[in-house]
C-alpha positions as MATLAB code, in Angstrom:
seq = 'XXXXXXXXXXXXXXXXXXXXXXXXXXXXXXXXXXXXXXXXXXXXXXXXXXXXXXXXXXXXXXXXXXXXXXXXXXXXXXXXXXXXXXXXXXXXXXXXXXXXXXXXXXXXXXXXXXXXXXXXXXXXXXXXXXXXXXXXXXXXXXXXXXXXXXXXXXXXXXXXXXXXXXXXXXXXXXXXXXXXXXXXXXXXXXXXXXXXXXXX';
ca = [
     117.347  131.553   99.835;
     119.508  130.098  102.534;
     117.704  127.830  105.008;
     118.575  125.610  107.858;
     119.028  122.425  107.050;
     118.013  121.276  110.660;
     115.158  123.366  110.947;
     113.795  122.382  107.848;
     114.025  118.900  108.663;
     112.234  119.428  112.387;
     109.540  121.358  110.582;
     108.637  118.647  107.937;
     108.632  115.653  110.730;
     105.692  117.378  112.199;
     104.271  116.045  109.078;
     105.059  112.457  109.988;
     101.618  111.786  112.010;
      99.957  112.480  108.389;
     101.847  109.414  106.933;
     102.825  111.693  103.827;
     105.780  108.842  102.999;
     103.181  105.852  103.021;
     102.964  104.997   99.568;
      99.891  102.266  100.198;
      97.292  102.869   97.433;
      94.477  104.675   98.245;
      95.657  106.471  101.649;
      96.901  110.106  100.480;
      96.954  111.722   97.387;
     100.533  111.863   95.827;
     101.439  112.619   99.270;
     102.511  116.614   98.709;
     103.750  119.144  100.228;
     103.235  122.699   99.477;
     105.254  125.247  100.763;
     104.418  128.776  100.614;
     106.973  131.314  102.098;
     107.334  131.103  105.357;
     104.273  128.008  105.808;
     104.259  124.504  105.088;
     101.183  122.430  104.072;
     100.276  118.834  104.096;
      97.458  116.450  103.770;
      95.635  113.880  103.201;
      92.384  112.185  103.754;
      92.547  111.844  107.336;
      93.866  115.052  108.085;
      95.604  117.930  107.039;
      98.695  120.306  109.177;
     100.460  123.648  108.586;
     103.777  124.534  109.888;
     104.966  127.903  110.110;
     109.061  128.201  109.430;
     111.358  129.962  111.105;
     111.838  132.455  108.348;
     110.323  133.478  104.462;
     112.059  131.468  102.224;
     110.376  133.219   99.550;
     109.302  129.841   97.993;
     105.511  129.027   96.741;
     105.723  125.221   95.444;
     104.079  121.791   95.446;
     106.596  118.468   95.543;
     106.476  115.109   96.892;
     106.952  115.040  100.771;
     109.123  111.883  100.710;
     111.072  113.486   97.703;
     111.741  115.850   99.758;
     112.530  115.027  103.187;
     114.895  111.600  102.229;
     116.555  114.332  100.331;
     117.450  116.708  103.275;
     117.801  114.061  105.890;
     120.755  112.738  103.771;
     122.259  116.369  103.208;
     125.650  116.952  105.236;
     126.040  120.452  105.243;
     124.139  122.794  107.925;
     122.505  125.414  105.074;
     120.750  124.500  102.168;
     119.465  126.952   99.475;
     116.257  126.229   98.198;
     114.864  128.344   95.211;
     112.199  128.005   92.598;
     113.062  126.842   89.448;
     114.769  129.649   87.106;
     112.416  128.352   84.103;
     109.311  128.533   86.224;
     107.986  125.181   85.619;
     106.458  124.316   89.250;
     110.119  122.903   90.582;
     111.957  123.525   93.873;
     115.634  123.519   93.436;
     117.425  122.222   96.115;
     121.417  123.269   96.395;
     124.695  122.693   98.416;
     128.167  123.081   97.341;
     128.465  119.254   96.901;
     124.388  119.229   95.600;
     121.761  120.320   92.995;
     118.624  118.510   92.739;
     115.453  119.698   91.164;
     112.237  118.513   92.620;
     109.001  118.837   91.061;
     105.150  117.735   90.071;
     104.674  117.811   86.688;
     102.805  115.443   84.744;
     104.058  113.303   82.679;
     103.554  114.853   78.761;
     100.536  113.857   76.654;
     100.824  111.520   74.073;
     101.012  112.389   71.058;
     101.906  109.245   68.934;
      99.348  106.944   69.446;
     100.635  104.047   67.322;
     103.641  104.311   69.936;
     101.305  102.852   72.440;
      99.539   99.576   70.613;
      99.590   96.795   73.278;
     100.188   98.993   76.311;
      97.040   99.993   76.689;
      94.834   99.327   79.656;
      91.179   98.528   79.914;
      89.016  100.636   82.443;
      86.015   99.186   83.943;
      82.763  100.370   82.730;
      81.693  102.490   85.299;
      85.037  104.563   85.251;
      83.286  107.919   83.914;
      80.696  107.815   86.863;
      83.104  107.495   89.004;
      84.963  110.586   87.804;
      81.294  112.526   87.847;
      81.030  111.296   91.672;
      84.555  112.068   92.696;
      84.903  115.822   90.401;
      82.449  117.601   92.667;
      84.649  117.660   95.616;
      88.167  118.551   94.432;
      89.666  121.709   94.680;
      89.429  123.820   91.275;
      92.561  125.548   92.285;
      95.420  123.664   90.673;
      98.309  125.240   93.113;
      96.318  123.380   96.167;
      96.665  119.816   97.534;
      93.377  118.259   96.665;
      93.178  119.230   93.246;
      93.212  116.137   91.688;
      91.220  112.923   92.016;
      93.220  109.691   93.394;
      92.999  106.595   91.060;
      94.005  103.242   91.934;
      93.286   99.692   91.026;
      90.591   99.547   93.568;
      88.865  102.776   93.342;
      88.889  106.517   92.381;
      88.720  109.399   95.714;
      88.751  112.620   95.859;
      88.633  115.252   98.642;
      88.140  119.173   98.693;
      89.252  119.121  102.766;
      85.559  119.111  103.678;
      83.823  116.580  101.568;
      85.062  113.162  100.738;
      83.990  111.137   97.844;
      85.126  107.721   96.997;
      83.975  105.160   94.194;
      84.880  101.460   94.200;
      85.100  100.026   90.419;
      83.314   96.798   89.531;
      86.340   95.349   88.263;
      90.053   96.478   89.156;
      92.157   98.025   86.990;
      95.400   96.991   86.110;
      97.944   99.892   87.542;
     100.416   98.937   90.485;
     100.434  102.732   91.142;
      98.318  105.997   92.127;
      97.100  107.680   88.889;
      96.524  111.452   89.586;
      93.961  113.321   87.354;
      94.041  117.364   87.593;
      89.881  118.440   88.444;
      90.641  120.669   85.274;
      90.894  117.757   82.868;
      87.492  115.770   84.556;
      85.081  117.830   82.187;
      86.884  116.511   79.009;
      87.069  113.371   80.215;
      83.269  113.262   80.980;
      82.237  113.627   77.516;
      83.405  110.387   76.392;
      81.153  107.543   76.629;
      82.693  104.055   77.532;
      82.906  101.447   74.923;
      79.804   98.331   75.158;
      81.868   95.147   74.910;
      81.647   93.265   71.705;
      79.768   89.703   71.561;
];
């Protein structure tokens, strides 16, 4: 679908009061965008705003607001298309005749080769698992939405369902210089496990 470049831009500063681009930990979470046809979404914890667009762009996708918006500002050309991804994995493709970027939200895959990971593990504080039963009652269970994850960083875990807010400072920080995003689906398998007693 062929969209203004321009207008796309204009519509997505309107964000700019929500401080989507701030990467300081703890202040947003993942700080996304969703667009969905001819609306735009964004939040975080102090607020949320919706946009409408000048047209349907036929578009229903989740990406990074800075992603996308130091991507268009540096665009040349006055139309951009902007399409989901042809394999269907949650992307926005982004295209001019001099560009073709793919933005997206996946997570990173599991895994699966544990031996792969000796000495890069990290140790979570003790109460990390009560912090995920605090923070997993107010996330949204709808994976497509904003807040449907819970925010982890060094200092504490948060989580918000764009009514309630619920935040959990760990006893001792955890070693990550960035956000750690965990889906509200994956919470209830992570809940089982009980945290190891350190050895004396």
């Amino acid at each position: 679908m062929k969209v203004n470049t321009k207008e796309l831009v204009e519509a997505l500063t309107r964000f700019q009061n929500l401080n989507l681009s701030d990467d300081k930990q703890g202040e947003m979470q993942g700080g996304l965008i969703m667009i969905d046809n001819d609306k735009m979404y964004g939040a975080n914890y102090s607020g949320s705003a919706m946009v409408t667009l000048v047209k349907d762009i036929k578009v229903n996708r989740t990406v990074r607001f800075k992603e996308l918006f130091d991507l268009l500002t540096k665009i040349k050309t006055k139309e951009v298309n902007i399409d989901q991804d042809k394999k269907d994995k949650g992307g926005l493709t982004i295209t001019t005749s001099k560009t073709n970027v793919e933005l997206n939200t996946s997570f990173p895959p599991v895994v699966h080769n544990l031996d792969s990971m000796k000495g890069k593990w990290i140790k979570l504080p003790d109460d990390f698992i009560n912090g995920i039963k605090l923070c997993s009652s107010s996330t949204i269970k709808d994976n497509t939405q904003i807040f449907s994850c819970l925010n982890i960083t060094s200092r504490s875990i948060s989580s918000c369902d764009n009514i309630r807010i619920s935040k959990h400072s760990w006893k001792k920080h955890i070693d990550i210089k960035n956000n750690v995003l965990i889906p509200s689906d994956d919470t209830t398998k992570l809940i089982k496990f009980e945290p190891l007693k350190d050895s004396k």
